[in-house]
C-alpha positions in Angstrom: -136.6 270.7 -44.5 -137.5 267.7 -42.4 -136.9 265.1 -45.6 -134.0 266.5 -46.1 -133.0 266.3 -42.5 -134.1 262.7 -42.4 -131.9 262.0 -45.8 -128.7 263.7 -43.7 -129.3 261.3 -41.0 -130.0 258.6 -43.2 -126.3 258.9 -44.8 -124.7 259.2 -41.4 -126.2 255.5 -40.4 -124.8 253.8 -43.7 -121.6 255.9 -43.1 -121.1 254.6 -39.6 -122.5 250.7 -40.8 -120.1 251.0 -43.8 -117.3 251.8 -41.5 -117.9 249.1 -39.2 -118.6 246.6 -41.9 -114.9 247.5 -42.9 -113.5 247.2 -39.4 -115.2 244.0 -38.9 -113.2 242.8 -42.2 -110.3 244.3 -41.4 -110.3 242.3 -37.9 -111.8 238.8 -39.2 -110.1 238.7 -43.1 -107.0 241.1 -43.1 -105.3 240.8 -39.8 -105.1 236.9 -38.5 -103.7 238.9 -35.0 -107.2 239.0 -33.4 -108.4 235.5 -34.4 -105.6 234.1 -32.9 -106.3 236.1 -29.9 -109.8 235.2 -29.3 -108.3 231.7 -30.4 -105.8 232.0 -27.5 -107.7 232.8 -24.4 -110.2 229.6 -25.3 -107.9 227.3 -27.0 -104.2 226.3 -25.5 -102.3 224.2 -28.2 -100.1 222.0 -27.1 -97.7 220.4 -29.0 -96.8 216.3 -29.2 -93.2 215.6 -29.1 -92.5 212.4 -30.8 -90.9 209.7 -29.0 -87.4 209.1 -30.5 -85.6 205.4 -31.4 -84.3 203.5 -29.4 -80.4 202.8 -30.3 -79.5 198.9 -29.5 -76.4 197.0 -30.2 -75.9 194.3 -32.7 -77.2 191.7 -30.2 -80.3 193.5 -29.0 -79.0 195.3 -25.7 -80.0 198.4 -25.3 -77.6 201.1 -25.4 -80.0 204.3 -25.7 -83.7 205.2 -24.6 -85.9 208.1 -23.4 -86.7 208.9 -20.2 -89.6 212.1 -19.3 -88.7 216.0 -19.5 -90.5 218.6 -19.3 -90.6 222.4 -20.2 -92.4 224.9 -18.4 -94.1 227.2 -20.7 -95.8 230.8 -20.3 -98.8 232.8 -22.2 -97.6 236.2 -20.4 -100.8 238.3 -21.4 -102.6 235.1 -18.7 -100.0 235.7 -15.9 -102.0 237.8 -13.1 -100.8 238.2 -9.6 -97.8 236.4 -9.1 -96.5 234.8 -5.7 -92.8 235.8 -6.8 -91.7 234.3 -3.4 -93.7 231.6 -3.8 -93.1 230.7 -7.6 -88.9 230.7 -6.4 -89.7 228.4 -3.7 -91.9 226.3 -6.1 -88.7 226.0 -9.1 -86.3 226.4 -6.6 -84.7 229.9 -8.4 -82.9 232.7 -7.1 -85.0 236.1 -7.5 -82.2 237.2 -10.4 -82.6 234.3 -12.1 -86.3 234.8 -12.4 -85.9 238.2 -13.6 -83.2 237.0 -16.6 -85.6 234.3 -17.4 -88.4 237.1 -17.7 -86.1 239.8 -19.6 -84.9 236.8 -22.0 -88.3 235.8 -22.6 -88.7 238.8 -24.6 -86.1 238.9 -26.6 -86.8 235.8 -28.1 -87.9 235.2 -31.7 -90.7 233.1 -31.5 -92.5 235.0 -28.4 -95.8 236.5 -28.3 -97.5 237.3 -24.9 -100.8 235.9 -26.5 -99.0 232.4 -27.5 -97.4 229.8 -25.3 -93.6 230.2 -25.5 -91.2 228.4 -23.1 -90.4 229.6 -19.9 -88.0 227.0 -18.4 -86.3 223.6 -19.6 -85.3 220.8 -19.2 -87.3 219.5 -15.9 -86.4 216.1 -14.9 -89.3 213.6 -13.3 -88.3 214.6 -9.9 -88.7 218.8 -10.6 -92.1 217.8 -12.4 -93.4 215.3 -9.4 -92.3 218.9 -7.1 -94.3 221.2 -9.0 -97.1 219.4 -10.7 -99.5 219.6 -7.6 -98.6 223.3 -7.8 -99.0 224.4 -11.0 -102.8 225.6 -11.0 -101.3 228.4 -8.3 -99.6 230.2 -11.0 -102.7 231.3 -13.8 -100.5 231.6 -17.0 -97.9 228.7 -16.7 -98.4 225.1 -18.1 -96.8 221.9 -18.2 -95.5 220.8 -22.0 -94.0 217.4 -21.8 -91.4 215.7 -24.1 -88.5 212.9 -23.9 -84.9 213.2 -23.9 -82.1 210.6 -23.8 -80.8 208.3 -21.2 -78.9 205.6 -21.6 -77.7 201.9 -20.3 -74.3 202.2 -20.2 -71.5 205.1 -20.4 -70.0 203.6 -23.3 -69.8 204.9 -27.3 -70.2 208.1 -26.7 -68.8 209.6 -29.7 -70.0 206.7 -31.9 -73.9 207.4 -30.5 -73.3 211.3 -30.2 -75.5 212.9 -28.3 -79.1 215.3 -28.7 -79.5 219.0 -27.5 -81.7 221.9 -28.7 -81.3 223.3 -32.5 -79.7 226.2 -32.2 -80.4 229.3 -34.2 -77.9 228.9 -36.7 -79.2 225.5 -37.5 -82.7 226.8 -37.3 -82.2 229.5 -40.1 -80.6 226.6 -42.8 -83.2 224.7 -42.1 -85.1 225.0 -45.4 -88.0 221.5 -44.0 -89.7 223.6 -42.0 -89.9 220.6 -39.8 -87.9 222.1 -36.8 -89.0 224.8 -34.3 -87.4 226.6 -32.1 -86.5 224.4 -28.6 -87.1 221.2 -30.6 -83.9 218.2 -30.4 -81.9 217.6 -32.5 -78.9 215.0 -33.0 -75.7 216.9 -32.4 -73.1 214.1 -33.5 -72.8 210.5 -34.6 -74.9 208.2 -35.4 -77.9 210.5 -33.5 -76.9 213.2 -36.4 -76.4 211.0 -39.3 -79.6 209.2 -38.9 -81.6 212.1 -37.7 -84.3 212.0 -40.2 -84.7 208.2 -39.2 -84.8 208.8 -35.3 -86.4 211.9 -35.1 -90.5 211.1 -36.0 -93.1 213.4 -36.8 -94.2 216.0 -33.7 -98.4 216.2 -33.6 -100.2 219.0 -31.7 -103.4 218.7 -29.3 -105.8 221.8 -28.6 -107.4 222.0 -25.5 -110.4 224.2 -24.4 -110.0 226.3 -21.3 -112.5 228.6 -19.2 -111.9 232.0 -18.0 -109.2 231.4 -15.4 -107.2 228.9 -17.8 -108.1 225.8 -16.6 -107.9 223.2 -19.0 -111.8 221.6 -20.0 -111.0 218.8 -22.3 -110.4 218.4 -25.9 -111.4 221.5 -28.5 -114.4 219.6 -30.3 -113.5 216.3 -28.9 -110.1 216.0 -30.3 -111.3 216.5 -33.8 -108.3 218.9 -35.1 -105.5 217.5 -33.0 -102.7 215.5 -35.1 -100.7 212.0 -33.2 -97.3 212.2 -33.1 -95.1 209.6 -35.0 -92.6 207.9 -32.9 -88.9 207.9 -34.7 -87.8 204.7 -35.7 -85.4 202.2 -33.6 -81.8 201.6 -34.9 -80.0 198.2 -34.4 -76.2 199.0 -34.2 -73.1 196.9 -35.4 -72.0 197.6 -32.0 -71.2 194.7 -29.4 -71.8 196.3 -26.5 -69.5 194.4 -24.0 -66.9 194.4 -26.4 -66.9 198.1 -26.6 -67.3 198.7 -22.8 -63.9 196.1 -22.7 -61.9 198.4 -25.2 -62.9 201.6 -23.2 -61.7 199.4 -19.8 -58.4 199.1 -21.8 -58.2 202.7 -22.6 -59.1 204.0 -19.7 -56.3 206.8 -19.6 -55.0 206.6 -22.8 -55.2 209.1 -25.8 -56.0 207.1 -29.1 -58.4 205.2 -30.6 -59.5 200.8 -31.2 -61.6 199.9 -34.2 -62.8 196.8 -34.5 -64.4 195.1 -37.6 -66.1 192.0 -39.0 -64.2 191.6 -42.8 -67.3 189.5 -44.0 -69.9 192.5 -43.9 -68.4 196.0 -42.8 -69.8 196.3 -39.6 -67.9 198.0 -36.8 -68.4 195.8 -33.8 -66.1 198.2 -31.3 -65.1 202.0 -31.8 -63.0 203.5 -29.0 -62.5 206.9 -28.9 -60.0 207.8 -25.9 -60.4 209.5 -24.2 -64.4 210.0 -24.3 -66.9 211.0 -22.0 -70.2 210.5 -20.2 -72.9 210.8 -22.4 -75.6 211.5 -19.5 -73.5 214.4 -18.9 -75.0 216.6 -22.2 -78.7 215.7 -20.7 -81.1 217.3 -18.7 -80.4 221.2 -17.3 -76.8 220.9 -16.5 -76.2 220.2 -20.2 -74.6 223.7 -21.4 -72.1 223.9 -18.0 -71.5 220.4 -18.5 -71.1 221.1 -22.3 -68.5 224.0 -21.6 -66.4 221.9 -19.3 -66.3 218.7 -21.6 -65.3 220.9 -24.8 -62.5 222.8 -23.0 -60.9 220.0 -21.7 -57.6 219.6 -23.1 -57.4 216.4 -23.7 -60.6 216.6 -26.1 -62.9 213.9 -24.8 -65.5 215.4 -28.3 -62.3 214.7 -30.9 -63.6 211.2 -32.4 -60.3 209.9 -33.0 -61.1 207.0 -34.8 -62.2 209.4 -37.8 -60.9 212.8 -37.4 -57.2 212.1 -36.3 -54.7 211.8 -38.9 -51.4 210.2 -38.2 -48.3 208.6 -40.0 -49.2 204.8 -40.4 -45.8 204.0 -39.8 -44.5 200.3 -40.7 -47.9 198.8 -41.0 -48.0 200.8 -44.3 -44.8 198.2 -45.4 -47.9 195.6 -46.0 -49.6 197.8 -48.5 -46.5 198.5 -50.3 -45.9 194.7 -50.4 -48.9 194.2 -52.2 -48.5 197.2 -55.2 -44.9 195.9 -55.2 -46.1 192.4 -55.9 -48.9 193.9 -58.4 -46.4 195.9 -60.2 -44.1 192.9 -60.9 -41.2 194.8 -59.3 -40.3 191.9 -56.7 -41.8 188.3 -55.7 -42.2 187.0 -52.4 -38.7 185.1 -53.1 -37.1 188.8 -53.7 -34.0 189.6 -51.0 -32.7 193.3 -50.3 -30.0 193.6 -48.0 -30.8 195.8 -44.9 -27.9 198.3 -46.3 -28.6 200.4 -42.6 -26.2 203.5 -43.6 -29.1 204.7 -46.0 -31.9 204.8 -43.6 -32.2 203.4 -40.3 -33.2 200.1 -39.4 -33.7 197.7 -36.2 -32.6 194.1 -35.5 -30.6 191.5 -36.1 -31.2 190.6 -39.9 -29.2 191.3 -43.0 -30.7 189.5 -46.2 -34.6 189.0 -46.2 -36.8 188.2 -48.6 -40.0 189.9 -48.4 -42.1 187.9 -45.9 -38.6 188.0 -43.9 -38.8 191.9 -44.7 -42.1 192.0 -43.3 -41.8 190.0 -40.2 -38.6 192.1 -39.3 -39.8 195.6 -40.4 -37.2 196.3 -42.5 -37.0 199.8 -43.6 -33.8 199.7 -46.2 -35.9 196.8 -48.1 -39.2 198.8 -49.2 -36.8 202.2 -49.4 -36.1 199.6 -52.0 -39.2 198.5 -53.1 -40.5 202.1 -53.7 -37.4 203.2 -55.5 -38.2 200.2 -58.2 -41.8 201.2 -58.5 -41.3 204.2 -58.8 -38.1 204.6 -61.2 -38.7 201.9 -63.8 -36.8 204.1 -66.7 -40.0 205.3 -67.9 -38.8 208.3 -68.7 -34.7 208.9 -68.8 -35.6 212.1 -67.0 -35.4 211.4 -62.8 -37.8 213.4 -61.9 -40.2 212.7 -64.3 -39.8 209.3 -63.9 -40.3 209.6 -60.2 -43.6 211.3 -61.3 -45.0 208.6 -63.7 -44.4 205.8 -61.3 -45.9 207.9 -58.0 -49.0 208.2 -60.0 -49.3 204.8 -60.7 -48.6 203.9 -56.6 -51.4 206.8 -56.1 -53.8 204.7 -58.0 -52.9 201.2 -56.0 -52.9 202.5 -53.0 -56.0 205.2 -53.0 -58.1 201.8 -54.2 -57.1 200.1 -50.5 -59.5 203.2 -49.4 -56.3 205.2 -48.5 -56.5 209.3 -49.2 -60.1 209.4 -48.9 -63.2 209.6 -46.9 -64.3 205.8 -46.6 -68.5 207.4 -45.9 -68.8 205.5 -42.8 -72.3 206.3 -41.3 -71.1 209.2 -39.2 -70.5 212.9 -39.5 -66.7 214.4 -39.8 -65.0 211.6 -41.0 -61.2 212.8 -42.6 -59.6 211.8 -45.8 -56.1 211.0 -44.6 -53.5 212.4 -47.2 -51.6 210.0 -49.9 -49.0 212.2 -51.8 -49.6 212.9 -55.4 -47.4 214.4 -57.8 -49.8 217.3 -58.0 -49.5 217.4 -53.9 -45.4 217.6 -54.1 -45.9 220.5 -56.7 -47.2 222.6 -54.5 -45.4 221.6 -51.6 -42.0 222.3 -53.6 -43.5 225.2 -55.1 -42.9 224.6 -58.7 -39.3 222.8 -58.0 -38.2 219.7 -59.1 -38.4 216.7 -56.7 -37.5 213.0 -57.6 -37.3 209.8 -55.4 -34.7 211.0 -53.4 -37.0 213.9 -52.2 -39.8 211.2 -51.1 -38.6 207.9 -49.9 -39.9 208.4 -46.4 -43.0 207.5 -47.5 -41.8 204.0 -47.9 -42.4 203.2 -44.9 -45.4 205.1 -43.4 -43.3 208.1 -42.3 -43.1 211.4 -44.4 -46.3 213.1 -46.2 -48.6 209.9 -45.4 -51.4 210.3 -43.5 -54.1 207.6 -42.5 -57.6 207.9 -40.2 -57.6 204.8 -37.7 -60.9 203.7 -39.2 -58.7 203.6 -42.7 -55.9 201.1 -41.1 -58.7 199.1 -39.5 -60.3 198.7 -42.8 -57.2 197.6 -44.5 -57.0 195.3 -42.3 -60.5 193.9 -43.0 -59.7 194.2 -46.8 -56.1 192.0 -46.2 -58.8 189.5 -44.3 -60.9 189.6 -47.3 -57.7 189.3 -49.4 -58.9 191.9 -51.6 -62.2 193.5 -51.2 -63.5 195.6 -48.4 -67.4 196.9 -47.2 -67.6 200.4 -46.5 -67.4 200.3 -42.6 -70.8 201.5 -41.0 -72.3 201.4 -37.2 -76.2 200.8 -38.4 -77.3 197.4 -39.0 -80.7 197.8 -39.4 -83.3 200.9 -39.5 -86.6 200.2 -37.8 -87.8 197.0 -38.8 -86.0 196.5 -42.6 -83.3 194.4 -41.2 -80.8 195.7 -43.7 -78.9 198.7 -43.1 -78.7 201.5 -45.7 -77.6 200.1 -49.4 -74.4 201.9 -49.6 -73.5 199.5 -46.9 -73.9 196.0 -48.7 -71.8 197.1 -52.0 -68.2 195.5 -52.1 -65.2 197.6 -53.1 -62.3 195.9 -54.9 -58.4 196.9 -55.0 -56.6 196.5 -58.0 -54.4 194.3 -56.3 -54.9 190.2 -57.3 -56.2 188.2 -54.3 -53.5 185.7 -54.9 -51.3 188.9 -53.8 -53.0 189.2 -49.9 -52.1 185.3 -49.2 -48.4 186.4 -49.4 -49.2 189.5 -47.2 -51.5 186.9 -44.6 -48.6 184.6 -44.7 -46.2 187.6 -43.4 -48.4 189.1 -41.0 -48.8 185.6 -39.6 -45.0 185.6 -39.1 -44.8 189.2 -37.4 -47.1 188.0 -34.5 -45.4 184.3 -34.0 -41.8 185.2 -35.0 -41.4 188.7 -35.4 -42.3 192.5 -33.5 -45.6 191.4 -32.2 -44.7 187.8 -31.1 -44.6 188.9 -27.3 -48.4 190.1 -26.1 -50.1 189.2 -29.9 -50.0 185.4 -30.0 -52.9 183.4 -29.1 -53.2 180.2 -27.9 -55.7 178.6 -30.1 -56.1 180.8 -33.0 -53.8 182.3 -35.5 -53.4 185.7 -35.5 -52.1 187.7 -38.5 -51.0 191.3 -37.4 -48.2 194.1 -37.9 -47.0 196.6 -35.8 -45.9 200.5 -37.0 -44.4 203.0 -34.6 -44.6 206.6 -35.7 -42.3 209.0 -35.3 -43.8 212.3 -33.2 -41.3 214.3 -32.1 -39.9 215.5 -29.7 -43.1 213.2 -27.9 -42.3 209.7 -27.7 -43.3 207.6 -31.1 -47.3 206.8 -30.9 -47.4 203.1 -31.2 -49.6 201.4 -33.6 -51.1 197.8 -34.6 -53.4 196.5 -36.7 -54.1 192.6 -36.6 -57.7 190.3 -38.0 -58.3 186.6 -36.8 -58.9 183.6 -37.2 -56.3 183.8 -40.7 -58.8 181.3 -41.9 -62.4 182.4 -42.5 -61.8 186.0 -40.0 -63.9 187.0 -37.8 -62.5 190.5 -36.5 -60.5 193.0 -37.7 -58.5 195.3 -35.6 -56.7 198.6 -35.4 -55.4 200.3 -32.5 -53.7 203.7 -32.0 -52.5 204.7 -28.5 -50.7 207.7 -29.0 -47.1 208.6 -27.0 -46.7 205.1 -26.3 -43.5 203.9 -28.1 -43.4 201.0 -29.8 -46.4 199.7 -31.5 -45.4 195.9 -30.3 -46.1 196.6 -26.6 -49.7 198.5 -25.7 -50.8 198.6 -29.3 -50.5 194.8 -29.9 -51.5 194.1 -26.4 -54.7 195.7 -26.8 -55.3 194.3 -30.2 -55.1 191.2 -29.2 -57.1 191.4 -25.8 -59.9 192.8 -27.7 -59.4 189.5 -30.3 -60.0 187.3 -27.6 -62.6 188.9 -25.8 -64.6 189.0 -29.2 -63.9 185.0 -29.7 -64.0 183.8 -26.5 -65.9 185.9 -24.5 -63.0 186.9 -21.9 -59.0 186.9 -21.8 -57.0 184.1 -21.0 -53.7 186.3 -20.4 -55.1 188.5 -17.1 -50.8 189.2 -16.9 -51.2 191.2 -20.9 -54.5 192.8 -19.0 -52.9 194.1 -16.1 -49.7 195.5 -17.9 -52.0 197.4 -20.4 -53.8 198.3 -17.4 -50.3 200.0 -15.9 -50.1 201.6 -18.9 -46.2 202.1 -18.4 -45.4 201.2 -22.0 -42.2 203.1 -22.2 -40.3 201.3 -19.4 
């Protein structure tokens, strides 16, 4: 009886052993929950945001840097006791904002009430320097710093874009895994596009705490914790005091300046008008501030210079000089008589040739020209006919860059439109359409639709007389020197260079003789421009120019867009050519062309 007693008892010990031994298993091997708890109330891990690039122009100024921030972060299951009163007087709150901040904490993906998860962002240097003394009163709260952006000088704002917090919909595509959520991210321009060059690589520290939280030192002596890797710097294209001048001159105007050296690509100016503060979407005011900026009417966020698409108007007359000239369908010796009671036409001239047709902006003459390019009795059928040669234009002109995105180094860039035949199919629906249907585009009016950057790169490519470099805002990434090799590779037209001399030659004429002679002239250089007012009714015409100098080995190409301003030979070519001189000389020599683009009353 007593042996098997013992046996009995015997069985119940392994029994309860066994079940233990499975417990204990369960806790250390199965379920990770309970190491990370005892992990948690030893260990605090603390992330190490990296430092992002710095963003300088082409000459070395700085445009963007970092300045502190800091997030106030909470292990819940840690906070014991708290002052309420106190802690609102501390963070400066209201007692219901404390309680959202406590009933959002919750609802949040990444919390756990064993693990750090942030509390409150976005403290500036002055909110930290309040609370820091402060902090140890509140068992459970703990400082996490990290940079954000600050900058030299309110200018380029939608060329630089700005940084803000990933948001969830971002987070979820992410398929790196490098992003978390609350870390930065660039939002637009060049801080988007060259995110994965600015960004760096975040590191994490562990620190060893006592009973009541307080931080004792490195967990064994720094041994597991990982450096952050700052992001590297970017040198821009950007001259900085030439694109703070062509903001000065847009200053309460909607449109857009680009300006570009023809030699290499690089945008030295891109005014977006009208823009705003970039210090605006920092720190904690950034959603309000957000909110009002994006539902402003006047759409400071719309980056003209590569999302608006407008008629190029008369400038276009230039282009179709050259695939006229290409085609063998005139020379430059070629007269037209300015036969008005077909289409509409302005001053006194009657019989030009085409560098006479040019300087004038004479619409019946490349009516003209377009009708012989594009009926040349290919087919005896008219609208065929008018179908064979429009595909042939298509192909000169899509080659200037025309009808496409151009891949500048920045986000939401738009393709323009140059009418096809397969585009006039559908917008006739199946129907027949010949010349007749589609001389308007002629002369930059109709179905054609250009990108500022486009006109300011045609200019570059007339400069070049026949070869542009995709435009781009990056010069150089970190130390390389070089910016990124899409960036170095020249693009031809089909149009021969012998061609762009006539069209130099013209333009040349239209600022010294012609519709830009008034505000586009310099003293000491020659300018070679055009002007183009577009029709916008029942708005008056936007008013357009697009110019490069010296005619001789160029320096700058420019195009500038002021929209509702009437004729492109008044605040167009005035601006144009202030932001020429400024380049070359360093200031304007005509303060009286300042002042009146300053007025801004273009339409008196």
């Amino acid at each position: 009886m007593n042996e098997g007693r013992k046996e009995i008892i015997q069985i119940v010990f392994v029994l309860v052993a066994l079940i233990f031994l499975v417990k204990l298993f369960f806790i250390q091997v199965l379920d990770d929950r309970y190491a990370q708890l005892a992990n948690s109330n030893a260990i605090l891990r603390q992330i190490d945001y990296p430092v992002r690039g710095l963003i300088r122009d082409r000459h070395g100024k700085l445009i963007v840097y970092n300045t502190p921030e800091f997030d106030l972060q909470i292990i819940h299951r840690e906070v014991k006791n708290l002052d309420t009163a106190r802690f609102l007087d501390v963070f400066s709150l209201t007692r219901a904002e404390l309680l959202q901040t406590f009933k959002e904490l919750k609802l949040k993906k990444e919390y756990s009430p064993v693990k750090p998860t942030i509390f409150l962002t976005k403290l500036s240097a002055r909110d930290f320097a309040k609370i820091e003394d402060n902090i140890d009163e509140f068992p459970g709260f703990y400082i996490q710093a990290r940079t954000t952006r600050a900058y030299n000088a309110q200018a380029a704002a939608n060329a630089i874009g700005y940084v803000s917090e990933i948001s969830k919909t971002k987070l979820e595509k992410d398929k790196t895994g490098i992003y978390k959520q609350g870390d930065y991210i660039g939002q637009s321009g060049i801080e988007a596009y060259y995110e994965q060059y600015l960004r760096g690589t975040r590191g994490v520290r562990f620190k060893l705490r006592n009973v009541d939280g307080i931080e004792k030192g490195s967990f064994r002596d720094g041994e597991m914790d990982t450096l952050s890797t700052p992001g590297q710097d970017l040198t821009t294209t950007l001259d900085l005091e030439l694109q703070k001048y062509g903001e000065y001159l847009m200053k309460g105007k909607s449109g857009s300046i680009i300006a570009i050296e023809p030699s290499t690509g690089e945008i030295l100016s891109m005014v977006s008008g009208p823009s705003y503060d970039p210090t605006l979407l920092t720190g904690k005011n950034y959603s309000s501030n957000f909110v009002l900026i994006s539902n402003d009417t006047m759409k400071p966020l719309f980056n003209r210079p590569l999302m608006a698409q407008y008629r190029p108007g008369s400038i276009f007359k230039i282009a179709q000089a050259m695939v006229a000239l290409q085609e063998g369908v005139i020379t430059p010796e070629t007269r037209i008589r300015c036969d008005r009671s077909i289409i509409d036409c302005h001053g006194p001239h009657t019989n030009e040739d085409l560098r006479g047709a040019i300087t004038n902006s004479c619409n019946p003459y490349f009516r003209d020209v377009l009708r012989r390019m594009l009926n040349k009795g290919k087919s005896n059928n008219p609208f065929d006919d008018t179908r064979i040669g429009l595909a042939e234009w298509d192909k000169h002109i899509g080659s200037f860059g025309f009808g496409k995105r151009l891949g500048i180094d920045l986000p939401n860039e738009k393709n323009g439109l140059v009418p096809s035949p397969a585009f006039y199919d559908r917008a006739y629906g199946g129907r027949p359409w010949k010349f007749s249907n589609i001389y308007s585009i002629a002369i930059g009016e109709g179905e054609n639709l250009v990108v500022p950057l486009q006109m300011a790169n045609f200019a570059a490519t007339v400069a070049n007389k026949g070869y542009y470099i995709t435009p781009h805002l990056v010069k150089s990434i970190g130390n390389s020197g070089k910016p990124l090799p899409a960036y170095i590779e020249k693009h031809y037209t089909t149009i021969d260079s012998m061609y762009f001399r006539v069209a130099a030659d013209a333009m040349q004429r239209v600022v010294e003789e012609g519709t830009g002679q008034y505000r586009a002239k310099l003293k000491d250089v020659i300018v070679c421009g055009k002007t183009g007012t577009v029709q916008n009714d029942p708005k008056p015409a936007h008013a357009v120019f697009i110019a490069f100098a010296p005619k001789e080995n160029p320096r700058i190409a420019v195009s500038v867009y002021v929209e509702s301003a009437g004729q492109g030979g008044r605040s167009a070519a005035s601006i144009a050519s202030l932001m020429i001189e400024k380049y070359l000389y360093g200031a304007t020599q005509r303060p009286q062309i300042e002042e009146y683009v300053l007025k801004g009353k273009f339409l008196n």
